[in-house]
C-alpha positions, 0 to 999 in steps of 0.5 A: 845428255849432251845431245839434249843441251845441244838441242835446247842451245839450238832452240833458244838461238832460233828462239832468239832470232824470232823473239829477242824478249822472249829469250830474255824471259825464258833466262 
């Protein structure tokens, strides 16, 4: 479902802006 991997490549670029590290764990 390409929407759903669009939704989540948007929420680790939010995720990334607020929390860099925490990024850096969820990959």
């Amino acid at each position: 479902m390409a929407w759903k991997v669009e939704i989540e490549a948007a929420a680790e670029r939010e995720l990334d802006k607020l929390d860099p590290q925490n990024a850096k764990r969820i990959l």
